[in-house]
C-alpha positions as CSV (number, residue, x, y, z in Angstrom):
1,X,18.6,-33.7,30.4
2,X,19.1,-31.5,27.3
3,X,17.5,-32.1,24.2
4,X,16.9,-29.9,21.1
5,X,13.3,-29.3,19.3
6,X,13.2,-28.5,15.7
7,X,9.7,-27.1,14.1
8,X,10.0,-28.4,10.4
9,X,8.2,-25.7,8.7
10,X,7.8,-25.0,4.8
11,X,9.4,-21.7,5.0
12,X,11.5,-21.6,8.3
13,X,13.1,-24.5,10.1
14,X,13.0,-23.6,13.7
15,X,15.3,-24.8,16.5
16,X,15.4,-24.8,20.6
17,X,17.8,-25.7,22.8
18,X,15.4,-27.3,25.7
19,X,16.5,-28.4,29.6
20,X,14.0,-30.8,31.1
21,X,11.8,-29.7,33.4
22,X,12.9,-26.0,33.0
23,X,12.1,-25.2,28.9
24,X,14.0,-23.4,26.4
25,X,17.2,-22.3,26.8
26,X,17.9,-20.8,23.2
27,X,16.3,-20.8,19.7
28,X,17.7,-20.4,16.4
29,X,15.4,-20.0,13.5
30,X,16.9,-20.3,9.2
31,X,14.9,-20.6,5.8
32,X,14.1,-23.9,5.0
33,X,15.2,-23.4,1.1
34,X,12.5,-26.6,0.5
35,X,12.4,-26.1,-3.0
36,X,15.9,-27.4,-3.2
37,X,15.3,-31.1,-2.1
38,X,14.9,-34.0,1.3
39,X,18.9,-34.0,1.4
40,X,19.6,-29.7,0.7
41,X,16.9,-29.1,3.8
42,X,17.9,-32.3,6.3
43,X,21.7,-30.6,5.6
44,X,20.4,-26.9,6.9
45,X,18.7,-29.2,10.0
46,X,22.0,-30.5,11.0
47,X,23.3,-27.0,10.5
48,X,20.8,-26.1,13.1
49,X,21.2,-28.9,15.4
50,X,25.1,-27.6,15.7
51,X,24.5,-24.2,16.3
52,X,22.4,-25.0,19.3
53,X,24.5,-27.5,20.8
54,X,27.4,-24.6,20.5
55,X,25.5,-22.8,22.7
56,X,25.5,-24.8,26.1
57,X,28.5,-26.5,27.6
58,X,26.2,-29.3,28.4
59,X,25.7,-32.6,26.7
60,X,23.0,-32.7,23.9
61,X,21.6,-35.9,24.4
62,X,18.7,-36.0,21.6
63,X,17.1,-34.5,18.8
64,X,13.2,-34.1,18.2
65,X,11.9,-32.9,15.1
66,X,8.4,-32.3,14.4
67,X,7.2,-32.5,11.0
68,X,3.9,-31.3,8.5
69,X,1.8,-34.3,7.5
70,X,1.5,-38.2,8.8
71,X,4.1,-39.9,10.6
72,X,3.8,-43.7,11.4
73,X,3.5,-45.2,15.0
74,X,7.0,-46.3,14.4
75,X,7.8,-42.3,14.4
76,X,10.4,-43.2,11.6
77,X,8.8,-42.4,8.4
78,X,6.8,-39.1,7.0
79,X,4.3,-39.7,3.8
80,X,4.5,-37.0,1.4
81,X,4.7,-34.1,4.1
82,X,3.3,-30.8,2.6
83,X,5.3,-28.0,0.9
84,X,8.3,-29.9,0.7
85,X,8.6,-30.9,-3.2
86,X,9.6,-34.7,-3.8
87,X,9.2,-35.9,-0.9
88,X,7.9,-39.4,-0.8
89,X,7.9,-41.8,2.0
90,X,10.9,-40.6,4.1
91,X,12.7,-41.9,7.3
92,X,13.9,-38.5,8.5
93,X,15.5,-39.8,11.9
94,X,17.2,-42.2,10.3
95,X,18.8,-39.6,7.7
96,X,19.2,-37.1,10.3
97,X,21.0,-39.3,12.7
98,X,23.6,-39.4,10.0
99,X,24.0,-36.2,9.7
100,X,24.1,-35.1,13.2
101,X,25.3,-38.5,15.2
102,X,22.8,-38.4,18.2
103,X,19.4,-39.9,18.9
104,X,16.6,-38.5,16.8
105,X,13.2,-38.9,17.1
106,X,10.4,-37.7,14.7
107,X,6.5,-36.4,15.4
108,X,3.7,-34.7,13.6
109,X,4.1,-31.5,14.2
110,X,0.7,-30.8,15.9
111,X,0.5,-33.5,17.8
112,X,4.3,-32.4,19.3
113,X,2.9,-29.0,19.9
114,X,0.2,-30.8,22.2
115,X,3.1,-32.6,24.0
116,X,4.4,-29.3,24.3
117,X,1.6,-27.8,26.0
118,X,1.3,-30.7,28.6
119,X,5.2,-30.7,29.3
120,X,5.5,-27.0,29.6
121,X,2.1,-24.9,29.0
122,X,-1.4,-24.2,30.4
123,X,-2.1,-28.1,29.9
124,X,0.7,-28.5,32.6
125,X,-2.1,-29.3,35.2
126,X,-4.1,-31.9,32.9
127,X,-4.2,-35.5,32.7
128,X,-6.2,-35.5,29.6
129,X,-7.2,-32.6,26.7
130,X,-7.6,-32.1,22.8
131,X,-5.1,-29.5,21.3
132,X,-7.0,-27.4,18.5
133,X,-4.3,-25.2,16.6
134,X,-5.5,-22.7,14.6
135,X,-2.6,-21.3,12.3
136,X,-2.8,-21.8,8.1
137,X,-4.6,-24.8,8.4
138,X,-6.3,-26.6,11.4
139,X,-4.0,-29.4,13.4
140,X,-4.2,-30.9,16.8
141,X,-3.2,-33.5,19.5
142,X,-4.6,-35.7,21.9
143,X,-3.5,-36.1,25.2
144,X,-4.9,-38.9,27.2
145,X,-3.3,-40.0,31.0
146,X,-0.5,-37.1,30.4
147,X,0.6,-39.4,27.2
148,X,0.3,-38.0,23.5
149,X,-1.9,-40.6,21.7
150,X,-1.6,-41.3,18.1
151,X,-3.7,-44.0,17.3
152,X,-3.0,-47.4,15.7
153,X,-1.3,-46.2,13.1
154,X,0.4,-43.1,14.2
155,X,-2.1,-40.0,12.7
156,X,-4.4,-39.8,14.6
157,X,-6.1,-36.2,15.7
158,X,-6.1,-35.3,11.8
159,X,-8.7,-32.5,13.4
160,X,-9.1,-29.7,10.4
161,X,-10.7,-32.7,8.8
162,X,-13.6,-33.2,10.8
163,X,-16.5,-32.6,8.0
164,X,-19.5,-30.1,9.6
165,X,-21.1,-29.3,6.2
166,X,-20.9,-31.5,3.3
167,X,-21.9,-28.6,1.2
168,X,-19.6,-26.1,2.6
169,X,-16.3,-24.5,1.6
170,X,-13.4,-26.3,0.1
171,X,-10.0,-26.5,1.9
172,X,-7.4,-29.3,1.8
173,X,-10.0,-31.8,2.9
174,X,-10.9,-34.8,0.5
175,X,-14.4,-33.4,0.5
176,X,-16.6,-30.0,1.3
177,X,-17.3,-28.7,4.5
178,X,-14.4,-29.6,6.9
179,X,-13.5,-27.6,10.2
180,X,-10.4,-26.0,8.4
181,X,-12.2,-24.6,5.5
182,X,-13.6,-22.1,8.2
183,X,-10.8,-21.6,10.1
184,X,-7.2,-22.5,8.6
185,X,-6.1,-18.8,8.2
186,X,-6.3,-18.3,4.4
187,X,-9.8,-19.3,4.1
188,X,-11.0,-17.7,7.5
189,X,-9.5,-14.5,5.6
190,X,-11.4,-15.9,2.3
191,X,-14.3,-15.8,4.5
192,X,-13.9,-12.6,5.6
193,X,-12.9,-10.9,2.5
194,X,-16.3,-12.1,1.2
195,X,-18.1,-10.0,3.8
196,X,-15.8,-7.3,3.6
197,X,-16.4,-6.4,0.0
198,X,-20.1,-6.1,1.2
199,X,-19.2,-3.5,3.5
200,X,-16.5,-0.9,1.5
201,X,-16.8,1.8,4.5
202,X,-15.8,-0.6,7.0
203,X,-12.3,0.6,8.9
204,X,-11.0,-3.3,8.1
205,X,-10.4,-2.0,4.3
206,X,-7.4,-0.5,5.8
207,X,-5.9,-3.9,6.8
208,X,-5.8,-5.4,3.6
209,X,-6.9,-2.8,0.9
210,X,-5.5,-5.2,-2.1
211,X,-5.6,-8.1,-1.0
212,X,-8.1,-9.0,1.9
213,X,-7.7,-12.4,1.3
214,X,-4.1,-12.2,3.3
215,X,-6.3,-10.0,6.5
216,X,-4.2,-11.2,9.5
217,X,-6.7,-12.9,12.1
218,X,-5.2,-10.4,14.5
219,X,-6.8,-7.4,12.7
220,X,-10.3,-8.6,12.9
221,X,-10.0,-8.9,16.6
222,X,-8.0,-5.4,17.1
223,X,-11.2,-4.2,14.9
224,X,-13.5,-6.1,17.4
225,X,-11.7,-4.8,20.6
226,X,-12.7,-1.1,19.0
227,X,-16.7,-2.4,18.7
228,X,-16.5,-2.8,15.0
229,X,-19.8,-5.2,14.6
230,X,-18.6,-6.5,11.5
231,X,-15.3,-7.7,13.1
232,X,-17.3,-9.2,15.6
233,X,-19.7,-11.1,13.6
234,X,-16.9,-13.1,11.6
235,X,-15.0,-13.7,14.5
236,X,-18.6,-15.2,16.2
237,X,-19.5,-17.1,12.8
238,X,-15.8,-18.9,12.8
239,X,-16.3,-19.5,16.5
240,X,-19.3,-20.9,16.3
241,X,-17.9,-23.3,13.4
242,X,-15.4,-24.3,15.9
243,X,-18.0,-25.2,18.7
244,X,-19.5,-27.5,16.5
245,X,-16.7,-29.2,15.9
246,X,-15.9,-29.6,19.4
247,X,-19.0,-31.1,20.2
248,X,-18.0,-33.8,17.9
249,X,-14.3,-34.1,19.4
250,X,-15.9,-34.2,22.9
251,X,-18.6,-36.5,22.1
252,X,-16.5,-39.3,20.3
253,X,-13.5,-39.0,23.0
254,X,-15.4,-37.9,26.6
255,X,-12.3,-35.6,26.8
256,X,-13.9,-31.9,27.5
257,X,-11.0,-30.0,27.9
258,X,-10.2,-28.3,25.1
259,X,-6.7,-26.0,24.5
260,X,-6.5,-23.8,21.8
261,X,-3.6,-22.1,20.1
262,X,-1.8,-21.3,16.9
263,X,-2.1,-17.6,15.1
264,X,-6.1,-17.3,14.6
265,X,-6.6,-17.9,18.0
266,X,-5.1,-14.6,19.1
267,X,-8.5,-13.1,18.2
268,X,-9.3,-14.7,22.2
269,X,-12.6,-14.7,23.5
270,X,-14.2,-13.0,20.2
271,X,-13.8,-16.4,18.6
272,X,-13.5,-18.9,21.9
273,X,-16.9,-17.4,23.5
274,X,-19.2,-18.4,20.3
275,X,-17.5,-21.5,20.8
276,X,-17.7,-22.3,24.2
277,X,-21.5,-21.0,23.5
278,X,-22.4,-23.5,21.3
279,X,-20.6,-26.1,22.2
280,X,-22.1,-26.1,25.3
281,X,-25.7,-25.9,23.6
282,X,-25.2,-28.5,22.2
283,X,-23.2,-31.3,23.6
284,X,-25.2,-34.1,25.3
285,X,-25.6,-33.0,29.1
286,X,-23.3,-35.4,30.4
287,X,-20.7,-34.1,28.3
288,X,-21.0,-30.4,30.0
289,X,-19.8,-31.4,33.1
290,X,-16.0,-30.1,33.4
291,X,-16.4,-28.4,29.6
292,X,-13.8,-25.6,28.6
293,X,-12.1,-24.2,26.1
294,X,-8.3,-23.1,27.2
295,X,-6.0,-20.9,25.2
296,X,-1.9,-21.3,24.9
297,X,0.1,-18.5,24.1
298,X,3.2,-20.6,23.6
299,X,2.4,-20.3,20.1
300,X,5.7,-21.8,17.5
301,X,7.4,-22.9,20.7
302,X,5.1,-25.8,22.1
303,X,5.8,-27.7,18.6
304,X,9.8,-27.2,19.5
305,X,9.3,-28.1,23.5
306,X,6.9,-30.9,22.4
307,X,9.6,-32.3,20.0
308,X,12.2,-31.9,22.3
309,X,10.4,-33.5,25.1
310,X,9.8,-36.5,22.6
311,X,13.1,-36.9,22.3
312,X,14.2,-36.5,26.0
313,X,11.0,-39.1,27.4
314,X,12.0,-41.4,24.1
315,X,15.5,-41.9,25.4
316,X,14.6,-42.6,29.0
């Protein structure tokens, strides 16, 4: 079966072309242009979709698109997704079935990058595991029996929002303290700029001399790899941030392993060793039985193989 995975992002709508049981064939990427409207960016989807199916002499059979903010169980209506202006209540594969005139099916777009990641990445071999991606802000997915669960309502595995100090940081949490005010990208870089300015002859003013707030993950660990101490210690703070949370995912869901991903986990074992560290400190002790902490390198592709594999296992 062929099926093709769009990434509904803010800035870039990204597209793959995706054979069952093999993965992408070919990927497209545009500008979303969200600032002109729902109709103006659902137009440049279809676009998209066509382009793809141009490139294979097979038959497209479905569309999946994976999408910022809470979808229902239904999968057929997204509240007020972020960055797209007006938005409301919106039944994108309804709208995009219009447009396009095949099958369309519609996740969150974390959760589809879990689905990815079971389908086609290092969760391949795993019946059951919590997704933790790491890229602006802090999403996830839950798989449970090699199925993505969503809860009872559809938004479930809202993980950046898991609260680990009430008096902590601000992010886009209802209240202080949640997991992705340490480690969503722009405030792990807040973070870090904070201890940066404390430390002017540190070799990471180079990265971001006007602006350390925008310091790419990556350069804190290049910085680590070269023993820069100060690199190291805010990459083992975050990760330690992270184990805690962890210990909370594992202990509510008795799932323990954990697959992490998105562009702050590229700083690898500087930030996953903390965590495994004090997770494993401080889980209960039956919990540490089978613990670990996984990374996948698929990156922007598990959300477009997990929404393409929606669609394909949603028309079966």
């Amino acid at each position: 079966m062929i099926a093709i995975g769009i990434d509904l992002g803010g800035t870039n709508i990204k597209g793959a072309l995706v054979k069952q049981g093999e993965g992408i064939l070919e990927q497209l990427s545009i500008p979303t242009e969200a600032d002109q409207g729902r109709d103006h960016v659902l137009d440049r989807v279809a676009t998209l979709v066509h382009e793809l199916s141009q490139k294979t002499d097979l038959d497209v059979q479905a569309v999946g698109i994976g999408v910022p903010g809470m979808v229902n169980r239904a999968g057929d209506v997204v509240s007020y997704p972020p960055n797209f202006p007006g938005w409301k209540e919106e039944p994108v594969p309804a709208l995009l079935e219009e447009r396009v005139h095949l099958p369309c099916f519609m996740g969150n777009d974390a959760n589809l990058a879990a689905l990815g990641c079971a389908r086609f990445g290092v969760g391949l071999g795993y019946d059951d595991f919590i997704m933790i991606t790491l890229g602006t802000g802090v999403g996830g997915g839950i798989i449970m029996d090699r199925h993505l669960y969503v809860g009872p309502h559809g938004s479930a595995a809202e993980l950046g929002h898991i609260i680990i100090n009430y008096h902590g940081p601000l992010s886009n949490s209802n209240t202080r303290g949640g997991i992705e005010a340490y480690l969503g990208q722009r405030f792990l870089s807040r973070f870090a700029a904070d201890l940066i300015r404390q430390h002017p002859e540190n070799p990471l003013q180079k990265y971001a001399p006007n602006d350390f707030e925008g310091l790419d993950p990556l350069a804190l660990y290049e910085e680590a790899v070269r023993g820069n101490v100060l690199a190291i210690d805010i990459l083992k703070q975050s990760g330690e941030k992270l184990g805690y949370a962890i210990v909370n995912y594992i202990h509510v869901l008795d799932i323990r392993t954990i697959i992490v991903s998105g562009g702050v986990a590229r700083a690898g074992d500087y930030l996953l060793d903390p965590a495994r560290d004090t997770a494993r400190k401080y889980l209960m002790p039956p919990f540490r039985d089978g613990f670990e902490i996984l990374y996948e390198p698929l990156s922007n592709e598990a959300a477009m193989l997990g929404a393409a594999s929606l669609a394909m296992e949603s028309c079966d």
